[in-house]
DRENDO-27811 format. One line per 2 residues: number of its first residue (from 1); their letters; for each residue z, x, y of C-alpha. Coordinates in Angstrom, 1 decimal. Layout:
<rs>
NUM> a> Z,X,Y | ...
</rs>
This chain:
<rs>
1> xx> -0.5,195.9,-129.7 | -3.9,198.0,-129.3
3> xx> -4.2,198.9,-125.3 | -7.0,197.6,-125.0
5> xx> -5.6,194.2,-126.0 | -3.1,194.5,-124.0
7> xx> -5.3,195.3,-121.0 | -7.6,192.4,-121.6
9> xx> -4.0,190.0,-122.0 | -3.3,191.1,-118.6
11> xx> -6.4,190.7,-117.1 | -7.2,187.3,-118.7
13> xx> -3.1,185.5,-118.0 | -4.0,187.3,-114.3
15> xx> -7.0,184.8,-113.6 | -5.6,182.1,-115.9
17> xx> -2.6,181.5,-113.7 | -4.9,182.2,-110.3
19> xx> -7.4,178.7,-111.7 | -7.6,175.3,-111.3
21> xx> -6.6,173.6,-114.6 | -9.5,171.4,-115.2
23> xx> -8.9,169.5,-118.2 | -6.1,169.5,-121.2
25> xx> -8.5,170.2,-123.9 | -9.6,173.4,-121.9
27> xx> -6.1,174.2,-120.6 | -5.1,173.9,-124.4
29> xx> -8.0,176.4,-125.4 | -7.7,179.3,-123.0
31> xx> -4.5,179.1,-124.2 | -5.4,179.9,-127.5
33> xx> -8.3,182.4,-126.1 | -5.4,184.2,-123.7
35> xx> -3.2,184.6,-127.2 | -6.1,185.2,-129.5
37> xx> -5.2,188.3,-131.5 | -9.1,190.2,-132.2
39> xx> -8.8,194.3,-131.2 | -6.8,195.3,-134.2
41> xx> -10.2,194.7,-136.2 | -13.1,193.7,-133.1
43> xx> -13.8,196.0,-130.6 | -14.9,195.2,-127.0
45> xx> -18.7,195.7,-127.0 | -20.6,196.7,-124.0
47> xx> -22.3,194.7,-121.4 | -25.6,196.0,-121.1
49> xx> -28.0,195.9,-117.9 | -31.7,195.5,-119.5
51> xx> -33.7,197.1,-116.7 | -37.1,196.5,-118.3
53> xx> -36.7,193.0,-118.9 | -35.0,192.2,-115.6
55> xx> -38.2,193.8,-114.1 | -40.8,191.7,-116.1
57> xx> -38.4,188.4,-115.2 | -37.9,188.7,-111.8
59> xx> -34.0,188.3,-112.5 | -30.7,190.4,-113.3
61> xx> -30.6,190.4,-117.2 | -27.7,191.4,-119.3
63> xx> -26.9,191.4,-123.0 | -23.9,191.3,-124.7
65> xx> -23.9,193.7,-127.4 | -22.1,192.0,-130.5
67> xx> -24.3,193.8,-132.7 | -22.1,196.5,-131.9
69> xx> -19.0,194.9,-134.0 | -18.0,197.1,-137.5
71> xx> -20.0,194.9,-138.7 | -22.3,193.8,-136.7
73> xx> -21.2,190.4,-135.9 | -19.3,188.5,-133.6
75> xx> -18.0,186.5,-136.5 | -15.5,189.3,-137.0
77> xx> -13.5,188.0,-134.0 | -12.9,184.7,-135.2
79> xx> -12.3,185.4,-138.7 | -9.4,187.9,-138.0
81> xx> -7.7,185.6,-134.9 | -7.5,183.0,-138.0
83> xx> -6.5,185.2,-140.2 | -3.7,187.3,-138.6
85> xx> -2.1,183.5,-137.8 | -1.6,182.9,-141.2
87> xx> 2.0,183.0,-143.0 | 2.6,186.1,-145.1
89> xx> 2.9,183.8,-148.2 | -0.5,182.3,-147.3
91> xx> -1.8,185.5,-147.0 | -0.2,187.3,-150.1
93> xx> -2.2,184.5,-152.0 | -5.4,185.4,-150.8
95> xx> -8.1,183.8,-148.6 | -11.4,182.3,-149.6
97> xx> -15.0,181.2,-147.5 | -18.1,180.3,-148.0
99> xx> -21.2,182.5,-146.1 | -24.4,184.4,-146.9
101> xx> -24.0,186.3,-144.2 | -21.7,187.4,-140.9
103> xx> -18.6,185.1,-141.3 | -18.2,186.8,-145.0
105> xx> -18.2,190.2,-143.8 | -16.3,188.8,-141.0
107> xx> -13.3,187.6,-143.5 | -14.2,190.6,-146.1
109> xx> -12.9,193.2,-143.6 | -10.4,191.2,-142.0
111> xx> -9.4,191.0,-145.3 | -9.0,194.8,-145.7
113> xx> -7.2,195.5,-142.5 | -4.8,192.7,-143.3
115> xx> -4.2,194.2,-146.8 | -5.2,190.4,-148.2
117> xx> -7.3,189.5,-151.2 | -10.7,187.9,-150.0
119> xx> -13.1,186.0,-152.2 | -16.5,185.2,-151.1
121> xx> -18.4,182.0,-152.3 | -22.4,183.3,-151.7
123> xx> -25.9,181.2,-152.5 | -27.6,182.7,-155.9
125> xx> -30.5,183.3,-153.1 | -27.9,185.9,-151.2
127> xx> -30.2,189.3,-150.5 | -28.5,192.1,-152.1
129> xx> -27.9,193.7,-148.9 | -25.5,191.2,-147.8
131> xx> -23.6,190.8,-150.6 | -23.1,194.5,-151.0
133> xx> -21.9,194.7,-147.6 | -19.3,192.4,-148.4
135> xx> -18.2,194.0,-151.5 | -18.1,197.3,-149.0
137> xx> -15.6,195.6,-147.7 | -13.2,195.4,-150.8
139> xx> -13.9,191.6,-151.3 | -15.0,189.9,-154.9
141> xx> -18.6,187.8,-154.0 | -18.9,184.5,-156.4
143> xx> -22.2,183.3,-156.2 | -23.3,179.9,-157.1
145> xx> -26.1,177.9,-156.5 | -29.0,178.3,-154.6
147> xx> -28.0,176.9,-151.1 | -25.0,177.2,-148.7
149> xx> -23.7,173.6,-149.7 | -23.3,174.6,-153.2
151> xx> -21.4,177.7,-152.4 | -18.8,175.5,-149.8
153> xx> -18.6,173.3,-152.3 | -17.8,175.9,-154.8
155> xx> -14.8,177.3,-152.3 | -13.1,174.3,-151.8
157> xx> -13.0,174.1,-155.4 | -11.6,177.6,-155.9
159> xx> -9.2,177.0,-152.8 | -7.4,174.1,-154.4
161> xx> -7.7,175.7,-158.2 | -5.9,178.7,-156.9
163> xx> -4.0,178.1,-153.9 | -5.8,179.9,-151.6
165> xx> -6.6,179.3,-147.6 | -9.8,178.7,-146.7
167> xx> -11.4,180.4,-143.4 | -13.9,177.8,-141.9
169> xx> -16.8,179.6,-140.2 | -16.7,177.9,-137.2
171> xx> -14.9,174.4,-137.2 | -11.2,175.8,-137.1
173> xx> -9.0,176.2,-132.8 | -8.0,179.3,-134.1
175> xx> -12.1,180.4,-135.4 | -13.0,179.3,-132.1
177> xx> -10.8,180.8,-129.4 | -11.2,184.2,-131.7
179> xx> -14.9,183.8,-130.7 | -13.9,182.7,-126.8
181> xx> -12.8,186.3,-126.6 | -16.5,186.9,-126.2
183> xx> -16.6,185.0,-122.9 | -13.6,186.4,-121.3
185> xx> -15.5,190.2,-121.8 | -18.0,189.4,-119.8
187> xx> -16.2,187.9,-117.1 | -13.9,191.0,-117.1
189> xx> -17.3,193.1,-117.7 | -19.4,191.2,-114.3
191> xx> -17.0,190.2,-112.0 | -19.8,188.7,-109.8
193> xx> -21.3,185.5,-110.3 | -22.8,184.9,-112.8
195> xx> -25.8,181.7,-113.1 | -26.0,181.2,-116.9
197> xx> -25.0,182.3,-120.1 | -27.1,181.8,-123.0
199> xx> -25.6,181.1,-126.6 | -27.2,180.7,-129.7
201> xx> -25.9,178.1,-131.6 | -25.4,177.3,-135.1
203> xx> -22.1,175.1,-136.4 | -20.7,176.1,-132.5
205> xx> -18.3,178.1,-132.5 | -19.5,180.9,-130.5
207> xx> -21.3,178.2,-127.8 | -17.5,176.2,-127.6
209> xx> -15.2,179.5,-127.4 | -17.3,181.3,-124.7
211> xx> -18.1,177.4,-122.9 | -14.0,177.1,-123.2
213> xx> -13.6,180.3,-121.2 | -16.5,179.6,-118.9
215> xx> -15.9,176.4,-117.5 | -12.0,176.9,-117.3
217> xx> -12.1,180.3,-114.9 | -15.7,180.3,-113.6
219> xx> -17.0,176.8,-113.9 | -19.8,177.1,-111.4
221> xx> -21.7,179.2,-114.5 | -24.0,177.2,-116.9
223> xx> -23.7,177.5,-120.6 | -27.1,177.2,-122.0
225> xx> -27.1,176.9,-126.0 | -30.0,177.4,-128.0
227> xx> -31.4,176.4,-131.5 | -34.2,177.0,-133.3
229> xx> -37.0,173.9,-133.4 | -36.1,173.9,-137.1
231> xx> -32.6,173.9,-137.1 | -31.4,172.0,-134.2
233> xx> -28.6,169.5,-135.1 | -26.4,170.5,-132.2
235> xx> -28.9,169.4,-129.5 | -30.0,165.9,-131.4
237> xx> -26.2,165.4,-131.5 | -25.5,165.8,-127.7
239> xx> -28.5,163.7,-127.3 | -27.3,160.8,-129.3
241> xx> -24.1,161.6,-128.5 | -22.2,161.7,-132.3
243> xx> -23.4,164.4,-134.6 | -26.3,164.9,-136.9
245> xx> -27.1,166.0,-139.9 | -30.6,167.2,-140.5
247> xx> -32.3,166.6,-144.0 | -33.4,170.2,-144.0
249> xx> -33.1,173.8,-142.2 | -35.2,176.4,-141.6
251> xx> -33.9,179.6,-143.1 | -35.7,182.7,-140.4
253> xx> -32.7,182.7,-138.2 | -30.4,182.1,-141.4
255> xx> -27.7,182.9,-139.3 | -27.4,179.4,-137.3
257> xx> -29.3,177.6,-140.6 | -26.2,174.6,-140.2
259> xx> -27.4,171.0,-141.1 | -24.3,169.5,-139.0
261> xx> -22.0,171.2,-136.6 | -18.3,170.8,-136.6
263> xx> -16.6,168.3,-135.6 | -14.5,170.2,-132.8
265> xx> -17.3,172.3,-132.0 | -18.9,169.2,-131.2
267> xx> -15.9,167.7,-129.4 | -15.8,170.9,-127.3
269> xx> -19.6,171.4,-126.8 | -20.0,167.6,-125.0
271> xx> -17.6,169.0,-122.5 | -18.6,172.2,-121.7
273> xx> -22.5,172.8,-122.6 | -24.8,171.7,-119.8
275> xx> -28.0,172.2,-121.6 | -29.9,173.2,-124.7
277> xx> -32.7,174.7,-125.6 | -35.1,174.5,-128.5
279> xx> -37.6,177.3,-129.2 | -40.0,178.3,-132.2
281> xx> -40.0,181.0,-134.8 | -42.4,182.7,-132.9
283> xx> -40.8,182.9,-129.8 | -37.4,184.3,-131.4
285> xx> -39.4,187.3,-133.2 | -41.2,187.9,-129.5
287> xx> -37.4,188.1,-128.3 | -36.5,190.6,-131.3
289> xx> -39.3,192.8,-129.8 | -38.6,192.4,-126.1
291> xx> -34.6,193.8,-126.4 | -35.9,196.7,-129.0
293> xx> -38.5,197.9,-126.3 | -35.6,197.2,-123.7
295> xx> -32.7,198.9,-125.5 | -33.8,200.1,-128.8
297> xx> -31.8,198.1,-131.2 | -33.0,195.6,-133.7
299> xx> -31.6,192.5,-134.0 | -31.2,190.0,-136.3
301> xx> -33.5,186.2,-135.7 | -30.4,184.8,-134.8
303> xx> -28.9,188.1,-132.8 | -32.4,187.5,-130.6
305> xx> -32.1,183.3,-130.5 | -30.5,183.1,-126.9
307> xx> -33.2,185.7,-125.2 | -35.7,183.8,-127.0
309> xx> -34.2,180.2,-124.7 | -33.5,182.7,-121.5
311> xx> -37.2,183.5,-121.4 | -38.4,179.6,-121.7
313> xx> -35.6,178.8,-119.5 | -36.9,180.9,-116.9
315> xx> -40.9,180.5,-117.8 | -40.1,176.6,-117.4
317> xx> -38.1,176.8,-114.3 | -39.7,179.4,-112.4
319> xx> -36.6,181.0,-111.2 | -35.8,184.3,-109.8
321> xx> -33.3,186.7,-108.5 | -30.6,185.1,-110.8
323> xx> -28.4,186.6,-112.8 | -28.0,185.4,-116.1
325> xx> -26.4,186.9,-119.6 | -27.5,186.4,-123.4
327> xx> -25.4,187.3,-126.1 | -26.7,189.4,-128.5
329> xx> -24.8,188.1,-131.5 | -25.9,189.9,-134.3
331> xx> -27.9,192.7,-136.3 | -27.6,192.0,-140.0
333> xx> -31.0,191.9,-140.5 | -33.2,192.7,-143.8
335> xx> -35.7,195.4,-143.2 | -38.8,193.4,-145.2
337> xx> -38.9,190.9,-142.7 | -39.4,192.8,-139.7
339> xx> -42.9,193.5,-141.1 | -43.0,189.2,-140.5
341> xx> -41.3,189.9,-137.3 | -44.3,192.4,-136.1
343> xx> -47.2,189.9,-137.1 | -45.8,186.9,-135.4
345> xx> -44.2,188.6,-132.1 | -47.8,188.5,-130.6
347> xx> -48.2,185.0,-131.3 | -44.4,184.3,-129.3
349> xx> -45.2,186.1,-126.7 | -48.3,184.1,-126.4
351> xx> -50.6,188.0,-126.7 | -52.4,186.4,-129.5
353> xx> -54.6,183.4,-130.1 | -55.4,182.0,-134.0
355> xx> -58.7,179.7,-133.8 | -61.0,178.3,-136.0
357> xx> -64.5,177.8,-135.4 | -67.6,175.8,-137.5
359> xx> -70.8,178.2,-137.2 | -74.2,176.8,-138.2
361> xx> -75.6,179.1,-141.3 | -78.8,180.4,-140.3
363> xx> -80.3,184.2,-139.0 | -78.7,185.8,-136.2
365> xx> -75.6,182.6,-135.6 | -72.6,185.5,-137.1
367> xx> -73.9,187.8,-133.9 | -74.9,185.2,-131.6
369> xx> -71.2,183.8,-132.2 | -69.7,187.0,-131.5
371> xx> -71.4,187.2,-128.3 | -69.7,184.3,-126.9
373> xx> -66.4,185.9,-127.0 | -66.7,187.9,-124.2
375> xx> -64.0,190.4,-122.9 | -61.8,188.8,-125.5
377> xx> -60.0,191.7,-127.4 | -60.5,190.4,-131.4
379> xx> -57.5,190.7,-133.5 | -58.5,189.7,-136.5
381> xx> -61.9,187.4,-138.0 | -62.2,186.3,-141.4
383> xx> -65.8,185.1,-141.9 | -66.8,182.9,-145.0
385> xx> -69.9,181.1,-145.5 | -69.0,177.1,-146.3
387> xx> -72.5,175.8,-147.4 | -76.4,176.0,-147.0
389> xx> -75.7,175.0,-143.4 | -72.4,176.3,-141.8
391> xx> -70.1,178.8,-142.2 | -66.2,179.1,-140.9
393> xx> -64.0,181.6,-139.0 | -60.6,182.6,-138.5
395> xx> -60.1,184.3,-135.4 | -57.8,186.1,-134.0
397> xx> -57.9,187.0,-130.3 | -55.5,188.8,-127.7
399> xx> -54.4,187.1,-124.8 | -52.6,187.2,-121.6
401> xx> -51.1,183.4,-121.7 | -50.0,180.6,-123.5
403> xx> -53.2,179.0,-122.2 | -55.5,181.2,-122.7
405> xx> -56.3,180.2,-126.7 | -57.1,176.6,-125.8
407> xx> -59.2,177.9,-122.5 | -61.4,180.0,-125.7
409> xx> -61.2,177.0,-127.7 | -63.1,175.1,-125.0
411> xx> -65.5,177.2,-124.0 | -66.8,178.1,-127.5
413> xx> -66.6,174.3,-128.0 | -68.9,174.1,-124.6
415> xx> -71.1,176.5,-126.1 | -71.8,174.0,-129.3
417> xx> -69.1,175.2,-131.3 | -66.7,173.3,-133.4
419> xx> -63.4,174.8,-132.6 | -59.6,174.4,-133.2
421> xx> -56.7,176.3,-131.5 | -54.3,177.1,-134.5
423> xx> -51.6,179.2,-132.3 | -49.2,176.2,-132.7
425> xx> -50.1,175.5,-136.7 | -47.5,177.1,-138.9
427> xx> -49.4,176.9,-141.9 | -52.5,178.6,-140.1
429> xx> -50.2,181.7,-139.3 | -48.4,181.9,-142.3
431> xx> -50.7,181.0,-145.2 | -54.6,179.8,-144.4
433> xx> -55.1,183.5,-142.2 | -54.5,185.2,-145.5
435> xx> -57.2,182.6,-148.0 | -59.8,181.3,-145.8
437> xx> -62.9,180.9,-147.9 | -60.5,180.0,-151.0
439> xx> -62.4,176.6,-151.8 | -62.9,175.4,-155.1
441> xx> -65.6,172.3,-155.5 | -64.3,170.8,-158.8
443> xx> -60.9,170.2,-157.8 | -61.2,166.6,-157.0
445> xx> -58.1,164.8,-155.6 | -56.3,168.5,-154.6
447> xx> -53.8,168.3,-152.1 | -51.8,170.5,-150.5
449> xx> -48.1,171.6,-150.2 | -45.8,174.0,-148.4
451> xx> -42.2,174.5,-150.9 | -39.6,176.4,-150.3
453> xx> -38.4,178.0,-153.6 | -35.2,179.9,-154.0
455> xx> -35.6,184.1,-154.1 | -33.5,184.3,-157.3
457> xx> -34.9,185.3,-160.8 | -36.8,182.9,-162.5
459> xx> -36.8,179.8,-159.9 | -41.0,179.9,-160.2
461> xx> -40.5,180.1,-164.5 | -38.3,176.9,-164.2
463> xx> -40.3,175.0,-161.4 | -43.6,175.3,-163.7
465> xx> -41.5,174.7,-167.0 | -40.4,171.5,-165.8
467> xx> -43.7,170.1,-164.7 | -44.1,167.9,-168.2
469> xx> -47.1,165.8,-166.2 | -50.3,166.4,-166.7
471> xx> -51.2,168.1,-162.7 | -53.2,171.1,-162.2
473> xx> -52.0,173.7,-160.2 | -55.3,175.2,-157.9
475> xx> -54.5,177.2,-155.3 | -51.1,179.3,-154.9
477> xx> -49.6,181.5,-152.0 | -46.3,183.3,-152.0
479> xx> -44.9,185.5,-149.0 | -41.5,186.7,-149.1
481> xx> -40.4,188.2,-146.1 | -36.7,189.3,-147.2
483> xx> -35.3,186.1,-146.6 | -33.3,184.2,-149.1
485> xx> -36.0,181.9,-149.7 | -39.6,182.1,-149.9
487> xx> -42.2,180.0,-149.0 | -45.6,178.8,-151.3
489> xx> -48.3,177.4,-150.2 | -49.5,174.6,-153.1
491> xx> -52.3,173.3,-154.1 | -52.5,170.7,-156.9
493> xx> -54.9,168.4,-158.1 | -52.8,165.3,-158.2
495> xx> -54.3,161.0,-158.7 | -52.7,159.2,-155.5
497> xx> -51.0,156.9,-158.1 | -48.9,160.2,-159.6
499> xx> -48.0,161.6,-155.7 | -44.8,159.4,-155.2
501> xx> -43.6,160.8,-159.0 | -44.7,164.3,-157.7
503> xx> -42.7,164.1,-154.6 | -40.0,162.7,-156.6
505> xx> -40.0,165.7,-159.3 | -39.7,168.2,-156.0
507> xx> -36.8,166.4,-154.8 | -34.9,166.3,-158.0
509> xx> -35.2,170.3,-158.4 | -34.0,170.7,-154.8
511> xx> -36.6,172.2,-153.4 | -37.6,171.4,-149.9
513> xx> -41.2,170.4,-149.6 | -43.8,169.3,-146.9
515> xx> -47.0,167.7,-147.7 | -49.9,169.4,-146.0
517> xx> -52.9,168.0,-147.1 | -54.1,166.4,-143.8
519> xx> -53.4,169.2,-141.9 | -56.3,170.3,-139.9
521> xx> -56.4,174.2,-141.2 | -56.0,172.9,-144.6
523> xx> -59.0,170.8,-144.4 | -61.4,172.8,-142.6
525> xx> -60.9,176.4,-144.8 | -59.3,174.5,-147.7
527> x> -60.8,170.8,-148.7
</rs>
């Protein structure tokens, strides 16, 4: 046994037998978490004191450094605990699991340590990064189809075909009290009380581990999860109380893109979570930039997801002098998107506002417009003339608030201006910035679409070769920003009678689609 394990064992079975044994389920899983067999492949990561960010929130901050895994991950812990449990002849045969991401580098190198053979089921869509890393590791990577339910489907298939165990990604005791090793490090780390932790949560595991540990030794301390507003099936769950599955995902913080959560994580999070937060894309790549400035290290959307709640947790509640801890739970992040990262961590961190504004078209209204901005700081302005009588802007200002966009907004609307705060419009930020002036006059009955379309060879090829009606395509806007999908912005010139067969076309290629044609930014730069 590594001393270091053994250390740990003796510290945690010291203040296990010391406690108050609140419940059976929790006695059951500290347990597990006291027994949980991690250091021979995980290594205890630092606590880190953020000094800069403690400052600026008017509490004690710390993060807890699982970027600073072999491989970058907390998901390492969980996957060897389960894996080390398994009978020799179950390992001999080999394991198999499902991930585009941490849990598959997780098993991969579990995998190598244990001298096992490891297959990987990964989405078409995988970046190449990722599925190198897990070859790195020794490990064959199937991929198949273009999501992650295809490729768990495609495991289970494999695991029965060829006898081999599967290694959930979070829904397994053994998964979770691997990842409940996380929680007993920092109580061993900060002896003193601490107020809250903050977890990012995806299927659970992490959230349910560390809340196991938590609420069995130091009770008193909240355990705060948090979700993206696109991805949040584990706090519409606790709020209806049974679990949901979400029709879609968004894919930014791929690493907690789960439609449903598990069904123990979700027995365990009703009795040890005592709140949840929900933030924005925005907000999560402001937190990305807040712990680099802090402690130089870039993490991954989902690595950054609980600073991202800890800041809105203590901007909505006003607190201070607390002490509170966010795990830090990854940095397997692809390089292009940090350049997305940078252009929307202004936005987050509510240092930039996006307006439109409606000028009349006549001498002198461009500089008389630009006069009413004041001290305001300009960002960006995209100018186009709209007609023989008005004109439009986008404009991009720097400000000091979250309020202080809609306090521009009003007072160039005092001023006789038509004007719309954007900061909250997705499509505004991510498309519309980049084509205002793009109208065309003879497309009658456009509308407007945002798709998400697979980054794998040829998915554009087959989603025009199967469009066998008779629809126009008139305006088209691709970013990719290194994810595994990338997102168009559509226009199409469509009859109303032919939009329920359109939308019906989309859902049979699988393509996950949002009809924007009333939106307000499509309509004043687009229509």
């Amino acid at each position: 046994m590594p001393a270091a394990e053994a250390q740990n064992r003796q510290f945690y079975w010291i203040l296990f037998e010391s406690g108050t044994l609140l419940r059976p389920m929790l006695d059951a899983y500290l347990k597990r978490i006291l027994l949980a067999r991690v250091y021979e492949a995980a290594t205890e990561t630092s606590l880190d004191f953020a000094p800069a960010l403690s400052r600026r929130f008017r509490n004690r901050i710390w993060l807890k450094r699982e970027d600073e895994q072999p491989v970058f991950s907390f998901k390492l812990r969980g996957a060897y605990n389960k894996m080390i449990g398994l009978p020799p002849e179950a390992l001999a045969k080999g394991v198999v699991a499902s991930s585009a991401g941490n849990h598959a580098q997780g098993v991969a190198l579990s995998a190598q340590k244990l001298g096992a053979k490891a297959t990987i089921v990964m989405p078409v869509t995988t970046p190449q990064i990722k599925v190198d890393a897990v070859k790195s590791f020794g490990a064959e990577v199937v991929l198949v189809g273009d999501n992650y339910d295809a490729a768990y489907e495609h495991a289970l298939a494999l695991q029965k075909e060829q006898g081999l165990t599967f290694i959930h990604p979070y829904d397994d005791p053994d998964v979770i009290a691997g990842q409940g090793t996380v929680g007993m490090e920092i109580m061993k780390q900060h002896p003193a009380p601490i107020d809250a932790v903050f977890v990012a949560v995806g299927g659970g595991g992490l959230i349910a581990g560390v809340g196991v540990a938590f609420k069995a030794l130091r009770p008193s301390t909240k355990i705060i999860g948090v979700e993206p507003e696109d991805a949040d099936a584990m706090t519409r769950s606790l709020e209806l109380g049974k679990r949901v599955k979400l029709e879609r995902v968004g894919r930014f913080a791929d690493g907690v893109a789960v439609r449903q959560v598990g069904k123990e994580t979700f027995r365990i999070a009703r009795e040890v979570v005592d709140q949840m937060i929900v933030v924005s894309n925005d907000e999560i790549c402001a937190a990305m930039k807040d712990i680099f400035e802090d402690r130089r290290c870039v993490l991954e959307p989902a690595g950054a997801l609980a600073f991202a709640g800890l800041k809105r947790y203590v901007e909505t509640t006003g607190c201070k002098d607390r002490s509170f801890v966010s795990i830090a739970c990854g940095a397997n992040v692809n390089f292009d998107s940090l350049r997305h990262v940078s252009e929307r961590a202004e936005i987050g961190e509510r240092r930039e506002a996006v307006i439109a504004v409606e000028i009349p078209e006549e001498p002198g209204s461009f500089r008389q417009f630009c006069s009413e901005l004041g001290g305001y700081e300009v960002t960006e302005l995209n100018y186009r003339f709209a007609g023989r009588n008005k004109g439009h802007v986008f404009l991009g200002v720097k400000t000091n608030s979250a309020f202080e966009g809609e306090q521009l907004a009003e007072a160039l609307r005092r001023a006789g201006y038509a004007a719309l705060n954007l900061t909250d419009n997705e499509m505004a930020k991510l498309h519309i910035r980049h084509m205002v002036g793009g109208r065309a006059e003879s497309a009658a009955g456009e509308r407007f679409y945002h798709v998400a379309f697979p980054e794998r060879k040829g998915a554009l090829g087959e989603f025009l070769d199967k469009m066998k009606q008779p629809w126009f395509i008139t305006l088209f806007h691709y970013r990719n920003h290194g994810s595994d999908f990338g997102r168009v912005f559509l226009g199409i010139q469509i009859p109303d009678r032919d939009v329920p067969v359109f939308e019906r076309y989309l859902r049979i290629l699988g393509y996950e689609h949002t009809d924007e044609t009333d939106n307000p930014a499509c309509k004043l730069f687009l229509e």
